[in-house]
Backbone bond lengths (Angstrom), bond angles and torsions (degrees), N, CA, C in turn:
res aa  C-N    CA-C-N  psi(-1)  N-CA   C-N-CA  omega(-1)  CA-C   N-CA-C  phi
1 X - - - 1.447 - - 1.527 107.68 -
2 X 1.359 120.63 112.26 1.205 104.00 159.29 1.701 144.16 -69.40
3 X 1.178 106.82 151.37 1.459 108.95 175.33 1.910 124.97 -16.11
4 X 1.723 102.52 -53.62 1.992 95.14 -172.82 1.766 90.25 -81.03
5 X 1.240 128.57 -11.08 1.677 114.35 -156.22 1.869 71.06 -82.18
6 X 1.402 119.35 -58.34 1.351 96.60 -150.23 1.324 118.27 -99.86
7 X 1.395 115.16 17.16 2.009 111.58 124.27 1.194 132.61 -53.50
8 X 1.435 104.68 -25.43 1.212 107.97 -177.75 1.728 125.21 -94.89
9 X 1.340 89.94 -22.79 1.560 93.98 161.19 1.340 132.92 -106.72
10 X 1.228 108.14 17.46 1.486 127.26 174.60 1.815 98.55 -69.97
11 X 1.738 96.33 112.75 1.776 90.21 154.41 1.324 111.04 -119.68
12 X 1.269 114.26 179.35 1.543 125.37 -177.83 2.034 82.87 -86.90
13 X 1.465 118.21 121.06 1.404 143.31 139.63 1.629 121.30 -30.27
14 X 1.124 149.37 120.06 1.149 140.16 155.58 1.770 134.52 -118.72
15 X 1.789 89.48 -12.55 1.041 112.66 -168.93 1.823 102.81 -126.27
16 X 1.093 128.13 127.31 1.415 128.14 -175.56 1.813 100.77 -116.56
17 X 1.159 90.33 145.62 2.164 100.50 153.03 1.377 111.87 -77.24
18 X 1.172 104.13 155.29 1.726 88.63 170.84 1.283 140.91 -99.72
19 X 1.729 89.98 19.09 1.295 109.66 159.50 1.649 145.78 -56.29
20 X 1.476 120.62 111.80 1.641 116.65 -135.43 1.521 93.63 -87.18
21 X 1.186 102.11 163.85 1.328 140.16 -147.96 2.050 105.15 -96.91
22 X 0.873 147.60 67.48 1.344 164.65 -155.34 1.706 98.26 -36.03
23 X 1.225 123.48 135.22 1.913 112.06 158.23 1.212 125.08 -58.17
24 X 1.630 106.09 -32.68 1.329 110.74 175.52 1.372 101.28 -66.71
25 X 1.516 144.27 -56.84 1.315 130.72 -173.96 1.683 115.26 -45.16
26 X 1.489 103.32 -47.03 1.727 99.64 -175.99 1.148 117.50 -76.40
27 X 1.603 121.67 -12.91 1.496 115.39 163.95 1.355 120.75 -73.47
28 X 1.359 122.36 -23.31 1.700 126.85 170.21 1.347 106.20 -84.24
29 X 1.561 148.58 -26.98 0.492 115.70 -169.62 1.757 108.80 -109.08
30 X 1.856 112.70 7.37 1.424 109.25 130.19 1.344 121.83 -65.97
31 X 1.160 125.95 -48.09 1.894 106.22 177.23 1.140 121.29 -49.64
32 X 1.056 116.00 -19.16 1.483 109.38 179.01 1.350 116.62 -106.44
33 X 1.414 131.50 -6.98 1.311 146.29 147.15 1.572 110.44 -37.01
34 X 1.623 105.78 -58.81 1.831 106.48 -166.37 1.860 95.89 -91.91
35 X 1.335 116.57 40.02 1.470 111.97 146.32 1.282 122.78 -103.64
36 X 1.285 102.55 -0.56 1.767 101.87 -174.56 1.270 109.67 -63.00
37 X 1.269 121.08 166.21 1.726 127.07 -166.33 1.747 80.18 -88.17
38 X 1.700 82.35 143.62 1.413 110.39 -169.53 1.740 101.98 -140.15
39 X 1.664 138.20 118.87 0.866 130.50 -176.69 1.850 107.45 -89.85
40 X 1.258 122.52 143.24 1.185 124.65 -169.00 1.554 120.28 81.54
41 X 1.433 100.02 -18.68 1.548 115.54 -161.32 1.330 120.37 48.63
42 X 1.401 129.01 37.71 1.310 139.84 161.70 1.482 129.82 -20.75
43 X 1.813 91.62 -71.44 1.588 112.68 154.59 1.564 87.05 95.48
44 X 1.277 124.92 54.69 1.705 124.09 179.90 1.702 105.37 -53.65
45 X 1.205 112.39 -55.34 1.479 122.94 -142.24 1.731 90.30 -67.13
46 X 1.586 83.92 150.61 1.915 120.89 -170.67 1.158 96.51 -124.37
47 X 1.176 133.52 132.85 1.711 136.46 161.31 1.688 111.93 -117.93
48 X 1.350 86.81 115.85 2.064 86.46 -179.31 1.724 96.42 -118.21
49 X 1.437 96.94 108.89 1.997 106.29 169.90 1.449 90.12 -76.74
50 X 1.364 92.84 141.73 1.822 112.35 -175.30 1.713 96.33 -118.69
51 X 1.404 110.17 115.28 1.455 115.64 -179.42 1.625 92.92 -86.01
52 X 1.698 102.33 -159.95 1.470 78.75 -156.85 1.661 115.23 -102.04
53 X 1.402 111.13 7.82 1.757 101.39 172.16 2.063 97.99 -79.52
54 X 1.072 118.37 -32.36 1.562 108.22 169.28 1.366 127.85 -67.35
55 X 1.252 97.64 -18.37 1.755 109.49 177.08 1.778 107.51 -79.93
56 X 1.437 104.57 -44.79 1.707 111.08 -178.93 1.265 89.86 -71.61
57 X 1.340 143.70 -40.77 1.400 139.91 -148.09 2.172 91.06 -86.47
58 X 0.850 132.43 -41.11 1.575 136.19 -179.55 1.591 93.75 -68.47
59 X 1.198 131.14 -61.00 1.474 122.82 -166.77 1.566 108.21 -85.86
60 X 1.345 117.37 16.03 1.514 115.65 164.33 1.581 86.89 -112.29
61 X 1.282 140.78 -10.52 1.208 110.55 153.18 1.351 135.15 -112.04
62 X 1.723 121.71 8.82 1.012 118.94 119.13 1.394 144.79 -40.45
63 X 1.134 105.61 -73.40 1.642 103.41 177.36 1.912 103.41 -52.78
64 X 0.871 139.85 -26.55 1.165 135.89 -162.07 2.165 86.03 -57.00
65 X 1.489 95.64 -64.02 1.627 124.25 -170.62 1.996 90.80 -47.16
66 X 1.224 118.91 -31.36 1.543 105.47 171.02 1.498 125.57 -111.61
67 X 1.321 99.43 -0.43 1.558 107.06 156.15 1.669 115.01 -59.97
68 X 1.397 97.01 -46.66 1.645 102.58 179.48 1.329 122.33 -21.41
69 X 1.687 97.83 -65.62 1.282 130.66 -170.84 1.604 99.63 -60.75
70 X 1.124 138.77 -57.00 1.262 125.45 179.12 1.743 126.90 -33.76
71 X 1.781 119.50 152.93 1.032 96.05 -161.73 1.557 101.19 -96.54
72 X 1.358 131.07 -2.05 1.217 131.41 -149.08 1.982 91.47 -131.55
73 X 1.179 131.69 140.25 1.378 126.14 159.25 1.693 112.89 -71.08
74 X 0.901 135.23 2.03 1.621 138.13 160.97 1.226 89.86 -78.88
75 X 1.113 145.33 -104.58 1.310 168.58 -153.64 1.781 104.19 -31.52
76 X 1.627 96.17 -42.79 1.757 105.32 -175.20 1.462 100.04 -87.64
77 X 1.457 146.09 -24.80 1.408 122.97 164.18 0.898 121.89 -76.70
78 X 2.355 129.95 -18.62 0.836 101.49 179.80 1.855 118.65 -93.30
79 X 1.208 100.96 12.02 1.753 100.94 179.65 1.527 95.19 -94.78
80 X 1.504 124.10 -22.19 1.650 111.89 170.30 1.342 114.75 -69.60
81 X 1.473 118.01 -21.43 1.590 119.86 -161.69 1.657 98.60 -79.52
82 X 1.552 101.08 -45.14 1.719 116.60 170.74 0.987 145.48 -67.86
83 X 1.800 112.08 -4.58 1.383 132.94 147.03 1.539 108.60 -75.71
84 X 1.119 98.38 -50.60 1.900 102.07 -164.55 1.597 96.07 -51.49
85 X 1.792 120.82 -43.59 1.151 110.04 -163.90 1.722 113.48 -78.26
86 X 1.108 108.26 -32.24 1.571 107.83 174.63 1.652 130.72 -73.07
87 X 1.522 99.70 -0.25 1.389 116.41 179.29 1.515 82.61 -100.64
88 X 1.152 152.29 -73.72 0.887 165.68 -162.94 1.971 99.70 -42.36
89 X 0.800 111.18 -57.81 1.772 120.23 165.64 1.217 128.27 -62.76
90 X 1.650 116.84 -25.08 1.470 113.44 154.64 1.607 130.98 -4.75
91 X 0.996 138.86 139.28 1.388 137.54 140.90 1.699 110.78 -24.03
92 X 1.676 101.89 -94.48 1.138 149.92 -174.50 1.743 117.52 -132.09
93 X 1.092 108.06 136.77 1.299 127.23 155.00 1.471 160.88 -135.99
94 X 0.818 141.49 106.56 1.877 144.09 -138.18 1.536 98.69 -113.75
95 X 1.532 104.64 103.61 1.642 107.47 136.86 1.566 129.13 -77.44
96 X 1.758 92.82 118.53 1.611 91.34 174.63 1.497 129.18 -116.65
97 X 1.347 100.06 104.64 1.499 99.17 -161.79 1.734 97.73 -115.04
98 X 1.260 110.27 168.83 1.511 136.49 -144.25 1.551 111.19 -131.73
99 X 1.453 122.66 105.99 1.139 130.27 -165.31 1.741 95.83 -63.77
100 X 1.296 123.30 136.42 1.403 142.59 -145.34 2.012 91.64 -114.82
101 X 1.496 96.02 136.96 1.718 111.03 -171.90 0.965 100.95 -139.37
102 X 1.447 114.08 137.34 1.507 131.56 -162.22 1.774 96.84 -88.53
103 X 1.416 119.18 4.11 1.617 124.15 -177.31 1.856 96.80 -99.00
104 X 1.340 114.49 103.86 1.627 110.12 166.44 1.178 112.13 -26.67
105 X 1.494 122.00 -58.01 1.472 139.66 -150.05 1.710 95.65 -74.06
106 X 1.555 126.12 -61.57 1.579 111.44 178.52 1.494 110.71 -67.89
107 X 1.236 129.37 -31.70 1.674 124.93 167.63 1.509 124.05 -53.48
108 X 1.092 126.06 -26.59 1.249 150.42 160.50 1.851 102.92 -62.13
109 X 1.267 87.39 -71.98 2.134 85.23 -172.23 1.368 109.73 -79.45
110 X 1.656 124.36 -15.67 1.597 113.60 179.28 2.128 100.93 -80.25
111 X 1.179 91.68 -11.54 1.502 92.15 178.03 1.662 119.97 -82.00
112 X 1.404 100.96 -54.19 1.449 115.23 153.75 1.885 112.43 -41.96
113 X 0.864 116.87 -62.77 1.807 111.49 170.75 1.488 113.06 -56.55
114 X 1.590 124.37 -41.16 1.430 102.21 172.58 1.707 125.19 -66.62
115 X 1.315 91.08 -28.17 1.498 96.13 176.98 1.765 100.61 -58.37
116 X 1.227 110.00 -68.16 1.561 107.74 -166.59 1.547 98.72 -46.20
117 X 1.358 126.11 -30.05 1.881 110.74 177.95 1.104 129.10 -75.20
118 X 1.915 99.32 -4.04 1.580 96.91 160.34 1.247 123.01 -95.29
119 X 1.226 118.95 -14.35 1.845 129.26 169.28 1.047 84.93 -79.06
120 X 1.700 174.18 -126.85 0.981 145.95 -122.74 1.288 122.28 -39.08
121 X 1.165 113.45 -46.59 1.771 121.92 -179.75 1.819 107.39 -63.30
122 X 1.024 104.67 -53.36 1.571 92.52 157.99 1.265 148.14 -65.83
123 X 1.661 97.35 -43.11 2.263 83.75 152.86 1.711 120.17 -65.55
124 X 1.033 119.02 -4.55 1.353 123.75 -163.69 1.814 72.92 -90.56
125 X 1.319 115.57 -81.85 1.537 97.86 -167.06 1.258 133.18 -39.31
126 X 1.291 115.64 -28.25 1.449 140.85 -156.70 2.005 74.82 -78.32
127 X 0.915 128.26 -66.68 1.686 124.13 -154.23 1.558 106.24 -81.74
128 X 1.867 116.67 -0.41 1.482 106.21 179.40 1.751 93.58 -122.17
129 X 1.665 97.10 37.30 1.622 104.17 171.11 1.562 116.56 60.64
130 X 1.509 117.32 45.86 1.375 98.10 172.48 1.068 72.00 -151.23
131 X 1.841 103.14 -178.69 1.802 125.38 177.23 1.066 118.17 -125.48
132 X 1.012 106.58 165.45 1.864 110.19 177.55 1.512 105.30 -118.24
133 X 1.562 111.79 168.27 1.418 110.96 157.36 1.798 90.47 -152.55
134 X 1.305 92.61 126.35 1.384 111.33 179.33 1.510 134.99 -91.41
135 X 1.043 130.77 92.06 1.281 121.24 -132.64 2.044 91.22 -124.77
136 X 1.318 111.62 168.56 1.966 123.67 -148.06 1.362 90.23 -166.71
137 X 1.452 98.97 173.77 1.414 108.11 163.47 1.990 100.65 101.80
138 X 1.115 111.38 164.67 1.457 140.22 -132.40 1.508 101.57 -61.60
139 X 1.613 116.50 -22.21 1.462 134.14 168.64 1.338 104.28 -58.35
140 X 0.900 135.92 -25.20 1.822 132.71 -168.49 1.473 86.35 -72.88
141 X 1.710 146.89 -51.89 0.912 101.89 -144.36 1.526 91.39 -108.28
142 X 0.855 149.18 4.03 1.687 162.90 -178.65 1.845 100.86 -49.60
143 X 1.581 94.73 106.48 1.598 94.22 174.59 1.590 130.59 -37.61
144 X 1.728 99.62 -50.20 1.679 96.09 -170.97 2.032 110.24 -71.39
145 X 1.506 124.15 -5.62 1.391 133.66 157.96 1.637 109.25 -93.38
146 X 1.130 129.83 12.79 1.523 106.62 159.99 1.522 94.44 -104.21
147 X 1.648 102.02 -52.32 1.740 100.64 -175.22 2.146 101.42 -36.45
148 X 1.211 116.48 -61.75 1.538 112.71 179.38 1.242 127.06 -36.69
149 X 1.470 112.14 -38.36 1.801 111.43 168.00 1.376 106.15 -114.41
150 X 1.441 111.05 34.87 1.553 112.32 153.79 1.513 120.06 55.66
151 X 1.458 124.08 19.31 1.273 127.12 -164.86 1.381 104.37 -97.20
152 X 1.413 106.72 123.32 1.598 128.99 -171.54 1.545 107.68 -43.47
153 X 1.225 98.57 146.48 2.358 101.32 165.92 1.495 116.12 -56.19
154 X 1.721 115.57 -25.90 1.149 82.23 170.61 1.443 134.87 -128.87
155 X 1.889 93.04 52.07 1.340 125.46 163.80 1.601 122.63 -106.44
156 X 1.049 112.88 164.96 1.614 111.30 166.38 1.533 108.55 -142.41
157 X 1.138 107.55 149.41 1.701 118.29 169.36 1.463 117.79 -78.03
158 X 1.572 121.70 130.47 1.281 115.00 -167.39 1.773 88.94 -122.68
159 X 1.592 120.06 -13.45 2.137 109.83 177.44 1.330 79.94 -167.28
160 X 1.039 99.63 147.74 1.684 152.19 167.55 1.572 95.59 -90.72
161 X 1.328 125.67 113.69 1.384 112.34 153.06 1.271 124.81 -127.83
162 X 1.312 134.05 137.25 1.775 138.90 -138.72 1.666 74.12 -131.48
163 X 1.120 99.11 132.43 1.719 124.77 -169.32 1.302 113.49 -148.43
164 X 1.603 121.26 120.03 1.430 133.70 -178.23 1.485 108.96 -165.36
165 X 1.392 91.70 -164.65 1.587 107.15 171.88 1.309 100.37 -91.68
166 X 1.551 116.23 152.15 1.541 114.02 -166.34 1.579 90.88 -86.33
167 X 1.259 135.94 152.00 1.667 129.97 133.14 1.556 121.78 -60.37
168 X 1.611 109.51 -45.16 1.369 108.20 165.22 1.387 105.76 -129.89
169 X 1.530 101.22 -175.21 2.246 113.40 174.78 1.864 78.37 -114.47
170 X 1.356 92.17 140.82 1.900 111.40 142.98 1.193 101.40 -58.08
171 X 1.455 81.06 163.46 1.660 84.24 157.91 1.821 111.23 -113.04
172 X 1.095 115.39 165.78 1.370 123.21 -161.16 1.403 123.07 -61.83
173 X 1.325 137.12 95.69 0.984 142.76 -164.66 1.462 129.11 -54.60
174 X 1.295 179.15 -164.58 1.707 151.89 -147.64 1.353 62.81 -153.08
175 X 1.888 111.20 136.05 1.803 125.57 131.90 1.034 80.12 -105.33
176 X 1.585 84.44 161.56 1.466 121.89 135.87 1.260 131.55 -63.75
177 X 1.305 112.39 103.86 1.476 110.29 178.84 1.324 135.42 -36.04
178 X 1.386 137.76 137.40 1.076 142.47 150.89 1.706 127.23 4.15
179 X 1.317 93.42 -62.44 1.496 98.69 -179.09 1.236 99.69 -77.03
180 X 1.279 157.42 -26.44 1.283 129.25 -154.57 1.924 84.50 -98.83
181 X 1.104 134.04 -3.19 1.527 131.05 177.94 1.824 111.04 -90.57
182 X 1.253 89.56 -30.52 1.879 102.59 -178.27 1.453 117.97 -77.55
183 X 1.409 123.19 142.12 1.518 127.32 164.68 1.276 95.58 -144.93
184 X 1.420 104.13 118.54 1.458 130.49 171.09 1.930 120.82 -73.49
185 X 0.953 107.65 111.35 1.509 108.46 179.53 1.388 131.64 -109.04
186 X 1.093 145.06 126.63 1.402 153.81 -174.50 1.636 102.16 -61.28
């Protein structure tokens, strides 16, 4: 597969087989994670594979963070019990967190490079037949989910990525094209 076909067929995963996920696969498709363009060549990015008491242990503290939100405590243990278990059923999973710099300016671009090592890590999956779904947001920095993928104080998690064999593909979601985002200047 080349490179634009499999940008282009890259979807976000939601649904996995439960067919497991090889070491040899997650070690290639970390090697090919720490090629992403890196300014300074720092090399921020940390990868912690979460087998599966760290995987139940992250989605018992996720769901805990959406139990909250529930209006009833019945209702909020059983959507915590049902995160914990579907994290727990994963394939594979990769915390990728980003060794943290007291310089705005390299915290800014060592963050920007981990991100690009997860778009590598996902076309890389995408071409050794599996998917990713990359997932962010307010759980990265939540004590009882870093303690779960074990990521040091003076790291932080910037994606969660849940990695398998797909059960199904989405279907392709509408951008906005290019041109209507571009203005060309002299």
């Amino acid at each position: 597969m080349d490179v634009i076909e499999a940008i282009r067929a890259r979807r976000s995963i939601k649904r996995f087989a439960a067919q497991p996920v090889s070491r040899a696969q997650i070690e290639t498709l970390l090697d090919v994670a720490t090629l992403a363009p890196n300014h300074r060549l720092t090399q921020p990015w940390r990868f912690y594979v979460l087998g599966p008491a760290a995987r139940h242990a992250y989605g018992m503290a996720l769901g805990e963070r959406k139990a909250r939100k529930q209006p009833d405590p019945d209702s909020g243990r059983a959507l915590k019990d049902a995160v914990a278990r579907e994290h727990l059923e994963l394939p594979a999973m990769i915390a990728v967190a980003v060794a943290q710099s007291d310089d705005p300016e390299i915290a800014k671009e060592d963050y920007a490079a981990a991100m690009m090592a997860v778009q590598n890590l996902s076309l890389a999956a995408l071409d050794l037949g599996l998917g990713t779904h990359i997932k962010t947001g307010g759980v990265m920095d939540d004590a009882a989910a870093r303690s779960a993928a074990g990521v040091a104080d003076s790291e932080r998690i910037v994606a969660i990525v849940n990695l398998g064999t797909p059960s199904e593909l989405p279907p392709e979601k509408r951008r906005t094209p290019a041109a209507e985002l571009t203005t060309w200047r002299d």
